[in-house]
C-alpha positions, 0 to 999 in steps of 0.5 A: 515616229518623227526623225527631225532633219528637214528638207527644201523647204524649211518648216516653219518653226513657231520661235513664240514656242521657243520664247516661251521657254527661255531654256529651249530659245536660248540653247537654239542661239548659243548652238548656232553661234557655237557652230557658225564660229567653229565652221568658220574656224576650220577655214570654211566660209559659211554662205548665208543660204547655209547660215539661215539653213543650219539656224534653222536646223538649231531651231528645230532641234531646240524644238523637237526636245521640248516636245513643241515641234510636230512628229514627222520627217524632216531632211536637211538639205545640206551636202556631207561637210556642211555641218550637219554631223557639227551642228549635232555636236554643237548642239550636244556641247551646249546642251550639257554646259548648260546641265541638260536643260531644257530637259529632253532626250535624244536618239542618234543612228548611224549607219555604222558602228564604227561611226559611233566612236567617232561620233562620241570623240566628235559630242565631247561627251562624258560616260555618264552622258550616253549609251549604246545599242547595237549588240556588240559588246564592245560598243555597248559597253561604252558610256553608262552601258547597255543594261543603264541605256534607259537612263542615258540622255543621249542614245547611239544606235544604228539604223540597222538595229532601228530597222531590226527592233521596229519590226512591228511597224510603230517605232513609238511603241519600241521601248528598247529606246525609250528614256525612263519610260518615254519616247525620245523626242529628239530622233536624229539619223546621220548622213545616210539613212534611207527610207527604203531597200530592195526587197525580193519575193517568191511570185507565190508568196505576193497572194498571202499579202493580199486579203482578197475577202476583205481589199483594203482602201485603194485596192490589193495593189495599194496594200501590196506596196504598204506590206513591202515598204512599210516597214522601211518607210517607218523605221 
């Protein structure tokens, strides 16, 4: 699974991988162009710290949807209201002006359905462009539906319905998200994912997490931390 936000240090995104694909590098530049305006048009200078952060963050999602950025986590360091939500948004914007090429495909997860409405207000996007997935009728009867999600290019979910549908561990091999039959290789979670939650257990119920025969790597208590946090790590 890859969630493609980033963290302090930014990674090191190959632009020859982008050049290569006019679509991709020219979408990565019209995006970043679109966004700074529009920050700035709400009266919100934009330091040059943020500027290289959020250029970089267009980069990455350029590269994540044509498949040239390695699968894994990447959080953006950016504090609520520095453009993260825009730079989504913008992104989305010019990706359909430019009738979705490069082609790809996107998941977003929210922390709450409510934050899908405004999250559809904010893409600008038309019916025949998303789909939900939460199991509320309401909400999944928004865009091209539920039952037609697999062939919506942009995907809104929330982390809870993530987290829910990814019980067996690999969230690669949960198709309820897929695009035509593939994986989203654009994965984007808002604001506030976290990758773990408390969890309680019966002292009673720790031994059956443990295979005293056959002690993984590292001994049961490695394996014991695996088995509680996995799942949230992951999903």
């Amino acid at each position: 699974m890859g969630d493609f936000s980033f963290g302090n240090e930014l990674p090191e995104i190959d632009l020859l991988c982008l050049e290569e694909n006019d679509d991709a590098f020219d979408l990565a530049s019209s995006s970043y162009s679109s966004l700074i305006k529009r920050l700035e048009g709400y009266g919100n200078p934009v330091t040059p710290e943020n500027k290289e952060i959020l250029r970089g963050l267009m980069n990455l999602y350029a590269s994540a949807l044509v498949g040239s950025l390695e699968s894994s986590y990447y959080l953006c360091p950016l504090e609520p209201g520095a453009g993260k939500t825009e730079s989504i948004s913008c992104f989305i914007g010019e990706w359909k002006a430019r009738g979705f090429l490069p082609e790809g495909s996107i998941l977003i997860a929210v922390n709450t359905k409510d934050q899908i409405k405004s999250l559809v207000k904010r893409l600008g996007m038309d019916d025949s462009d998303f789909a939900c997935f939460t199991r509320d009728e309401e909400f999944d009867s928004l865009g091209v539906g539920i039952g037609n999600r697999s062939n919506a290019r942009i995907l809104l979910t929330t982390q809870q319905m993530v987290a829910a549908r990814s019980s067996s561990g690999d969230f690669n091999l949960t198709p309820d998200f897929f695009y035509k039959g593939n994986r989203r290789p654009l994965i984007v979670w808002d604001e506030s994912y976290i990758q773990s939650e408390q969890v309680s257990l019966a002292v009673n119920k720790l031994y059956r997490l443990v295979d005293d025969e056959q002690p993984p790597p590292g001994g049961p208590g490695l394996s014991l931390v695996h088995c509680c946090l996995g799942r949230h790590c992951r999903a």
